[in-house]
C-alpha positions in Angstrom: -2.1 -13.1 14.6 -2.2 -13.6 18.2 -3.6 -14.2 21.6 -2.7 -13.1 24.8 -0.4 -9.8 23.4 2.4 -9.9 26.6 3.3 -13.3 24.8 2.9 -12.0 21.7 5.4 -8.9 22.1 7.3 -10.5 25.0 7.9 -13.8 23.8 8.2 -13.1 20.0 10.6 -10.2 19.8 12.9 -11.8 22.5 12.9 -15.3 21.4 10.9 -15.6 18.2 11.8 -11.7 17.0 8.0 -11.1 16.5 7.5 -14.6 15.1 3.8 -14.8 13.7 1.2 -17.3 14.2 3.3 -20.2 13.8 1.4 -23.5 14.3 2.5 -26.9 15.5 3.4 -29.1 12.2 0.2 -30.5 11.1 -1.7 -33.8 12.1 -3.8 -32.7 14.9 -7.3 -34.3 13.8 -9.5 -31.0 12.3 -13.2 -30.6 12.2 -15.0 -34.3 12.4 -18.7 -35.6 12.5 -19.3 -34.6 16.1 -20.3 -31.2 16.5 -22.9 -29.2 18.0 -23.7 -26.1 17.0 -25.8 -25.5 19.9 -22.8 -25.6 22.3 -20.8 -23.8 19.4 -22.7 -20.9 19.9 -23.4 -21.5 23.9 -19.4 -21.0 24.1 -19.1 -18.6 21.7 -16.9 -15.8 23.5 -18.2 -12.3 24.3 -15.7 -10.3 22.8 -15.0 -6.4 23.8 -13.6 -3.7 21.1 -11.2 -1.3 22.6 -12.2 2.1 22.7 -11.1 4.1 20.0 -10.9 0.8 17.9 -11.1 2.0 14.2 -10.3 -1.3 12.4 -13.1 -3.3 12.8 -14.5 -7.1 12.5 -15.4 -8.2 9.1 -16.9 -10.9 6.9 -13.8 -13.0 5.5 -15.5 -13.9 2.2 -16.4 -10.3 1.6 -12.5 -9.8 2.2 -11.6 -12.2 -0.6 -14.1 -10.9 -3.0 -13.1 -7.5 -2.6 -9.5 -8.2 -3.0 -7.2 -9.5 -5.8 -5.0 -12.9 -5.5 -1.5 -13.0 -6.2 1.0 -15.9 -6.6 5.2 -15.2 -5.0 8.0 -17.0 -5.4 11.4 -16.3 -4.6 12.4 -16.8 -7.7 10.5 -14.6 -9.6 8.5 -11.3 -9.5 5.1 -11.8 -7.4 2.1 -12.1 -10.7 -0.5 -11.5 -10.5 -4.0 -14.9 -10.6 -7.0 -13.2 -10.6 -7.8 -9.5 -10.5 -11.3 -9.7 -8.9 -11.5 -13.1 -6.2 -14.2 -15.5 -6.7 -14.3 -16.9 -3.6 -15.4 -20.6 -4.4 -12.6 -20.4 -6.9 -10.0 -20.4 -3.4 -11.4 -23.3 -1.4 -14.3 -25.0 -3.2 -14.2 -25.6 -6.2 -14.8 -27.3 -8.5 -12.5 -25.2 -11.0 -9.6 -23.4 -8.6 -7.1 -20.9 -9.3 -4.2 -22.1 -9.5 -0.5 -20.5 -10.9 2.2 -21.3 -13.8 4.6 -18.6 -12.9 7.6 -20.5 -11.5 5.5 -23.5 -11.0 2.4 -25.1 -10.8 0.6 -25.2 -7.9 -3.1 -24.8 -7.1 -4.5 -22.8 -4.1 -5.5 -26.3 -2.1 -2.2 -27.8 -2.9 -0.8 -29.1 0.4 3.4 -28.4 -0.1 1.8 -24.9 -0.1 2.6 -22.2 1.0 6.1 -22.8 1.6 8.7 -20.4 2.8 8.3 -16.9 0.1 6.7 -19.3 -2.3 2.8 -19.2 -1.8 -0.9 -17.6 -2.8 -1.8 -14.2 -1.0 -4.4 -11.8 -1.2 -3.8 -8.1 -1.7 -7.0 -6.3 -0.7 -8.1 -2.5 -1.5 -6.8 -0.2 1.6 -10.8 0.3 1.9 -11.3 -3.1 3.5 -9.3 -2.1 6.6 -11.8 -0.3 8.3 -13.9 -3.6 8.7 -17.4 -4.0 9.1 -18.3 -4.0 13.0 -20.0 -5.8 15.2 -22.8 -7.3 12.6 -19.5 -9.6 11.4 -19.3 -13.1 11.5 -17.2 -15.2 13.6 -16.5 -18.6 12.7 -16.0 -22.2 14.3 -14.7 -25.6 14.1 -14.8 -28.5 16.1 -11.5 -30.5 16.8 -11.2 -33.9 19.0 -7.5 -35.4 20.0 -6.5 -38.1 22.1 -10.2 -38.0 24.0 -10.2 -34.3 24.0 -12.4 -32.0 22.7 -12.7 -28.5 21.6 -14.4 -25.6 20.0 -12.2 -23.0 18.1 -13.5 -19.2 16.9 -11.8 -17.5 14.4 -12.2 -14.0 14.5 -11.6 -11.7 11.3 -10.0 -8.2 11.0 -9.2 -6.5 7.9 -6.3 -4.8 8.9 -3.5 -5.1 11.7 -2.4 -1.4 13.1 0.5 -2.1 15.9 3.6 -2.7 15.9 3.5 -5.6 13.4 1.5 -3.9 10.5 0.0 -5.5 8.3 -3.6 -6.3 6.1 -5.8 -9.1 7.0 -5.7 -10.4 10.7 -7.0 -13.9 11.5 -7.5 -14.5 15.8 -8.3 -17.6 17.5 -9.4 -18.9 20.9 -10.5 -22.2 22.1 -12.7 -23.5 24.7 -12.2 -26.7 25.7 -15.1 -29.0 26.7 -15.5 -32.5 28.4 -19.1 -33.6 28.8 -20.7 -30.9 27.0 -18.9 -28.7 30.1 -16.3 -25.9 29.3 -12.7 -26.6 31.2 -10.8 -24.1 29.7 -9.7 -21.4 27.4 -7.0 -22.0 24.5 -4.9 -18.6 24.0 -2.4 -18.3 21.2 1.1 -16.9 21.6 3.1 -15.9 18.4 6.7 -17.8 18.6 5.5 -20.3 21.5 3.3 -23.3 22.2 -0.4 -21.8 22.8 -1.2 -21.7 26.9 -4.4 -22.3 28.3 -6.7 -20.5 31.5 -9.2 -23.0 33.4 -12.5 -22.4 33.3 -13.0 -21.4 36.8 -9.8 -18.9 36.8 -10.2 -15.8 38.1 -8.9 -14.3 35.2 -11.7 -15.7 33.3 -14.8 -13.1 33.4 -17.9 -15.4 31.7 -21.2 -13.6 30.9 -23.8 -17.2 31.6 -20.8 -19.8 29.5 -19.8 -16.9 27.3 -16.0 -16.1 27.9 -15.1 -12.5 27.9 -11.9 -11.7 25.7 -10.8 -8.5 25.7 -9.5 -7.6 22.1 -6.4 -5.1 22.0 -6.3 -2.0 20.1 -5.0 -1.9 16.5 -3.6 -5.6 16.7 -6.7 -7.7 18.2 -4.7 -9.9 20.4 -7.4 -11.5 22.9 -6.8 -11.3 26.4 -9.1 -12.5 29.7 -8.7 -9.0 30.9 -8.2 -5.4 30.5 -4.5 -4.9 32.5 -2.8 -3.1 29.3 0.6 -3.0 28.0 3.2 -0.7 26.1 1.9 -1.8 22.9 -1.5 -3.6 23.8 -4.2 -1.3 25.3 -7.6 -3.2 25.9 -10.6 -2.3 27.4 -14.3 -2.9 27.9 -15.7 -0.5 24.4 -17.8 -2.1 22.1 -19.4 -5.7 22.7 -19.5 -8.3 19.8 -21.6 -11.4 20.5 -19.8 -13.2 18.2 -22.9 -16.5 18.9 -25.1 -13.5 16.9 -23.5 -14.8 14.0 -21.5 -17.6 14.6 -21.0 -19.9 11.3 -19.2 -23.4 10.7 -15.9 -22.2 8.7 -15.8 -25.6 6.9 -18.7 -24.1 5.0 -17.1 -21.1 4.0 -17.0 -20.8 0.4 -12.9 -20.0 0.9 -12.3 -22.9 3.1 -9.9 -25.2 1.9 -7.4 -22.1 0.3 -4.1 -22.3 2.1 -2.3 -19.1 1.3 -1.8 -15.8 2.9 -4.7 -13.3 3.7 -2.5 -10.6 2.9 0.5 -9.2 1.0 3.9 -10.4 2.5 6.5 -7.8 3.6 9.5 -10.2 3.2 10.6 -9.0 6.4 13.1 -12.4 7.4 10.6 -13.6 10.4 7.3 -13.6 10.8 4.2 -11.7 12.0 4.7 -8.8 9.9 2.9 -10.5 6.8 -0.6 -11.2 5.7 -1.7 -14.2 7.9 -2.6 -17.3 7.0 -6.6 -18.2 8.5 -8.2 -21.4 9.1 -7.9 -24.6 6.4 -8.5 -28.5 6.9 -6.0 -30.1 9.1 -4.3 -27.2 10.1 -2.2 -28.1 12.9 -3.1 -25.8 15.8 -2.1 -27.5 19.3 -5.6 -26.8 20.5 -4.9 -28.8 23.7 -1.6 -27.4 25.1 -0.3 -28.2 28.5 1.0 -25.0 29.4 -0.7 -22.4 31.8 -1.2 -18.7 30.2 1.3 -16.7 32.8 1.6 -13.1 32.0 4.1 -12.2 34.9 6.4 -11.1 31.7 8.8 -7.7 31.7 7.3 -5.2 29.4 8.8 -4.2 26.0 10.1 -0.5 26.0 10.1 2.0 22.9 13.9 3.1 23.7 16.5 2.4 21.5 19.2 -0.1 23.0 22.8 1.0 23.7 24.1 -1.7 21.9 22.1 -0.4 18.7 23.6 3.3 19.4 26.1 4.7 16.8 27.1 5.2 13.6 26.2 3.2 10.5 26.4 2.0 7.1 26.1 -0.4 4.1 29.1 -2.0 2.4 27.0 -3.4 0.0 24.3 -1.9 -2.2 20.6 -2.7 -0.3 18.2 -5.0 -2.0 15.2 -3.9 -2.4 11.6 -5.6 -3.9 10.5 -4.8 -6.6 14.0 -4.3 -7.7 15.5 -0.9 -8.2 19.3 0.4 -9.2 21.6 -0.2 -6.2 21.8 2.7 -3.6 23.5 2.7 0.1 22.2 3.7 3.4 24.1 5.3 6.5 22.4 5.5 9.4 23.0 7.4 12.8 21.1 5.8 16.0 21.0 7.9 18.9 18.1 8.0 22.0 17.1 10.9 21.1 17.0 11.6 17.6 17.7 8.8 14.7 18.4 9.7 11.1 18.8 8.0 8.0 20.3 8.9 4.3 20.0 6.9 1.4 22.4 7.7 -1.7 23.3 6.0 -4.8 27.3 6.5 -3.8 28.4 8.9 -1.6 30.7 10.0 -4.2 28.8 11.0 -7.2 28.2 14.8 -7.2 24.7 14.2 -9.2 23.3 11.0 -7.5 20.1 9.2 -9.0 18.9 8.9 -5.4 19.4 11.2 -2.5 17.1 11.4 0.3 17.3 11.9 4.0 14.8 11.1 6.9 14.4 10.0 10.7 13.6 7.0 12.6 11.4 6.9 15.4 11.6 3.8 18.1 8.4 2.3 18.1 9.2 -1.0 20.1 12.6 -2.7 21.2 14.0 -5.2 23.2 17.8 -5.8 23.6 17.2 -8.0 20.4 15.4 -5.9 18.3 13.6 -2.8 17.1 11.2 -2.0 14.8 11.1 2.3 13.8 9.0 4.4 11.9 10.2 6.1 9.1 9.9 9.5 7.8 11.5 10.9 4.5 12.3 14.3 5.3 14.1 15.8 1.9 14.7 14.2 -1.5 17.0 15.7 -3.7 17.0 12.9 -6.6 15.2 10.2 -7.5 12.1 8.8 -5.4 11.7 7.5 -1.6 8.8 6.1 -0.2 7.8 9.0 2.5 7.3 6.9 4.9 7.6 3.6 6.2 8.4 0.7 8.9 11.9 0.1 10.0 12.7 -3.8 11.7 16.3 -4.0 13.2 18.2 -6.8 14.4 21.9 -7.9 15.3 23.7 -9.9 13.0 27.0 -11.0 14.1 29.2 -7.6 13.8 25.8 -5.8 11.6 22.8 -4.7 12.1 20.1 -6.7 9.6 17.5 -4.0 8.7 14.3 -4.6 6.6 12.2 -1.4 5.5 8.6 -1.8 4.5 6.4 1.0 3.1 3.7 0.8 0.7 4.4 -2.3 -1.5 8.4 -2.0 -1.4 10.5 -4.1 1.1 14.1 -3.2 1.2 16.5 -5.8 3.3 20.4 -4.5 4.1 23.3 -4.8 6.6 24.4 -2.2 8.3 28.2 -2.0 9.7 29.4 0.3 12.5 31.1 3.3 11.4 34.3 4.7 12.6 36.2 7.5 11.1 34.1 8.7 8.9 31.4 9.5 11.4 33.5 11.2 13.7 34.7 13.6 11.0 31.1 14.8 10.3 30.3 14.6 13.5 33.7 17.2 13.7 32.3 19.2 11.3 29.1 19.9 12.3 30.2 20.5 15.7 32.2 23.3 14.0 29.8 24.7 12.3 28.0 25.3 15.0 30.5 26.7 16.6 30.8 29.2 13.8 27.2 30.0 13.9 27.1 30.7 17.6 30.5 32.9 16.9 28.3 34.8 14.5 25.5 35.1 16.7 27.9 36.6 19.6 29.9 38.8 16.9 32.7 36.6 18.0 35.4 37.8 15.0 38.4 36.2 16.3 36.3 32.5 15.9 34.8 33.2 13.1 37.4 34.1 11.0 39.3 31.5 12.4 36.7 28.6 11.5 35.9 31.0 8.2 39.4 31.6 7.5 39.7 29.6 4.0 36.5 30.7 2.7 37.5 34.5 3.4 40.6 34.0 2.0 39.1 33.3 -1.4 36.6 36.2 -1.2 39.2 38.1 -0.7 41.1 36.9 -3.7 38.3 37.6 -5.6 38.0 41.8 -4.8 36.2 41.5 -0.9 38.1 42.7 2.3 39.6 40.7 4.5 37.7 38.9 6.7 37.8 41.2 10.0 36.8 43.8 7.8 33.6 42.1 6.0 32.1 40.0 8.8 31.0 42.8 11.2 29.3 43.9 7.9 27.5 40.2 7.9 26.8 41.1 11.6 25.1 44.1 10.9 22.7 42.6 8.5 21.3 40.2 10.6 18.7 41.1 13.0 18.8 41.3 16.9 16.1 38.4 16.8 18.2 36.1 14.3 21.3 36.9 16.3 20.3 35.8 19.7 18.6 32.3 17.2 22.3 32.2 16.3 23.7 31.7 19.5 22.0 28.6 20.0 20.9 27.0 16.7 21.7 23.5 15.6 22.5 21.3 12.6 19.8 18.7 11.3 22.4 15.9 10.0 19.1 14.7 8.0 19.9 17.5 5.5 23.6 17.5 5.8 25.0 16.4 2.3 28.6 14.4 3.0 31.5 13.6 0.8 34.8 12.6 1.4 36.5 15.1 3.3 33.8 17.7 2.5 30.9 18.2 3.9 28.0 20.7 2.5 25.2 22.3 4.8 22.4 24.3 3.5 21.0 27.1 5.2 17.7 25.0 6.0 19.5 22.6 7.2 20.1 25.4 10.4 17.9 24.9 13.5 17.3 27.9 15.6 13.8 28.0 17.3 10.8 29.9 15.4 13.4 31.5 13.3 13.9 30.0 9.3 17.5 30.4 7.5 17.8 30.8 3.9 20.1 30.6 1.4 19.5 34.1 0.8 19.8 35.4 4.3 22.5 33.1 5.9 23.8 31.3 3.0 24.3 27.6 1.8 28.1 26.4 3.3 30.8 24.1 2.8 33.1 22.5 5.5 36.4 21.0 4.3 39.0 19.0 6.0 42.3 21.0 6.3 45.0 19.1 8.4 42.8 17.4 10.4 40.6 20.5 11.2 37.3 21.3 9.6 37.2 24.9 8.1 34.4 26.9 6.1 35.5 26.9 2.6 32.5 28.2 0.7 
């Protein structure tokens, strides 16, 4: 999916938003009748693992075979072509698959793939861990305007970084006048490809060998090991890749056109299965720029401007489809959470779960987060997932991926409604600490409501019951007390009310219960927040 990560990051979520391997529109001549494979393999790059790699090299048409090939369309549910892959059947021929649902298209067909209408393959999770270093590589030969060239495709089975996603497809290019190499072809996402010269001192060469450096979890090449936030290269394992270099257009697969992976829908690219090498794909193998890598590193710290207090104001769409349910979402450096419900109104919702995000990468355009589902009191949420954020207009646009659901929303700033549970969990906690301090004037103040019903129905009043409920709590859960927390993750809020469960409490090593703190209700009175219940 890339080459040269700092442009791949740097360049793509600023200007392109993690665009993927976007290509130059096609027309740039492909392979032709002048190759040599002997300076194929004399160029071939000497390419080092990272340490620590664990998704390895592997042979494309095992890939296909092992995987099943689907046909999407926006205007239909993704169905299903063929549930094993013959890999002939993608490229060769002479029958090929080809799919009715929606329309009729073959896997060769050249309108294809088009924007979420396309072929893609969805592998078993068993491919991702690759083969090693016994894997192919593959090469073609491309001439333009008196040029010449020789291009390696490299194949992963899986891409683990920030963009995640099955089936990765690499490239370089050496360059060659003569039979001489001049220089080295890297490939940005987002951007017009940049090349090294030969003779840069960037350049390590092992006899005419190049030596790439491939990064860890995303395989984006580099000429050396100087790492970055989200790209960490080094010298680990060597692949030859001249070992086993073969001529792609004699792949069995050569000639499909669709994705090497399922597509997370996510509105830009490079979060999707890839598409790999096919006849006259466009691919700017001669670019004028210089590779430059004097670029500002991306940070994983949420932006200010992404900071506050969110929600939907309508339903989110989700794929496959689903009944409508709403998010709110509260962004902070620190700590991030997330809530989806099917209102926030219905007292027996058909979804209710709550969770945190993580920042994973951001720029002052975007950030992707992790996701983890914490509780779920109805219905079903994916336990965890990936999280993409970006400004749009007055929202935030957010797209959640995790296993094969994709859920795309808007998210819209907040106001009074967040500051009111933000009031009331502030005084709740001040109620616990009270409690913790055997502070009676506070909390029966803050509990005043609540004791006022107990009392209506046979208790004492409430300076004569709490230092009861002082007594029964241990010295150890008193002092936890004074300086315990509310997880908002677990906070259930309705209009004017909001409900906090005793797990919901946060004091150290020490674990409320319903049964030993109690399960409470904040209401608000006349523009105060009292315990009720």
């Amino acid at each position: 999916m890339s080459s040269m990560r700092v442009w791949v990051v740097l360049f793509a979520l600023v200007a392109g938003l993690l665009a993927g391997c976007e290509d130059e529109p096609e027309g740039q001549k492909g392979p032709n009748t002048k190759p040599e494979p002997a300076l194929a393999a004399r160029f071939a790059p000497l390419v080092f693992l990272a340490n620590g790699e664990s998704h390895l090299p592997m042979d494309a048409t095992e890939y296909a075979r092992q995987s099943s090939l689907w046909f999407a369309d926006a205007r239909c549910d993704d169905v299903e072509v063929a549930g094993r892959v013959e890999p002939q059947k993608l490229g060769k021929g002479p029958d090929l698959y080809r799919s009715s649902r929606c329309t009729s298209v073959a896997v060769n067909d050249t309108d294809f793939p088009a924007e979420d209408t396309g072929f893609f393959l969805r592998p078993p999770e068993s491919t991702r861990t690759g083969q090693g270093v016994g894997a192919p590589a593959y090469w073609e030969y491309h001439e333009h305007e008196g040029k010449a060239a020789y291009l390696y495709w490299f194949f992963y089975g899986y891409n683990k970084s920030v963009n995640v996603h099955e089936g990765d497809w690499e490239r370089i290019a050496v360059q060659v006048q003569g039979g001489k190499p001049t220089a080295v072809t890297f490939y940005g996402h987002g951007r017009t490809p940049c090349a090294l010269p030969w003779e840069s001192q960037q350049l390590a060469k092992i006899d005419d060998h190049p030596q790439i450096y491939s990064a860890k979890g995303s395989h984006a090449s580099y000429p050396d090991t100087a790492n970055l936030s989200y790209d960490r290269r080094s010298a680990g394992t060597q692949w030859n890749t001249w070992e086993r270099l073969l001529p792609v257009e004699q792949e069995p697969w050569f000639g499909y056109r669709g994705w090497w992976g399922p597509q997370s829908w996510i509105p830009f690219n490079g979060f999707n299965g890839p598409m790999g090498p096919y006849p006259q794909r466009g691919l700017n193998v001669f670019p004028e720029k210089q590779c430059d890598e004097k670029e500002p590193e991306i940070t994983a710290q949420l932006p200010q401007a992404f900071e506050g207090e969110w929600e939907t104001r309508d339903p989110a769409t989700q794929k496959p489809e689903s009944k409508p349910y709403h998010m709110r979402v509260s962004l902070a450096k620190d700590k991030s959470t997330v809530r989806y419900r099917t209102t926030w109104t219905d007292s027996n919702p058909k979804l209710a779960c709550d969770g945190t995000w993580a920042a994973t990468a951001a720029t002052d355009k975007f950030v992707q987060m992790h996701e983890q589902i914490v509780t779920t009191s109805a219905g079903d949420c994916v336990p965890e997932g990936t999280v993409n954020l970006t400004p749009d207009g007055d929202a935030l646009k957010v797209v959640v991926r995790g296993g094969r659901i994709t859920m795309t929303a808007k998210l819209y700033k907040r106001t009074e409604p967040a500051n009111e549970q933000a009031g009331a969990l502030e005084r709740f906690e001040e109620y616990l600490h009270a409690v913790g301090n055997e502070n009676l004037d506070v909390v029966c103040e803050i509990a005043g409501p609540g004791a006022k019903k107990a009392e209506q129905k046979g208790f004492g009043p409430c300076r004569t019951t709490m230092p009861i409920m002082f007594k029964m709590f241990s010295p150890q859960q008193k002092a936890a007390l004074r300086t315990a927390t509310v997880d908002k993750s677990q906070v259930i809020e309705k209009p004017g009310v909001v409900e906090v469960p005793a797990t919901a409490v946060r004091a150290g090593s020490v674990k409320f219960t319903s049964s030993n703190l109690g399960d409470y209700t904040m209401t608000l009175m006349n523009g105060k927040w009292f315990v009720t219940d």
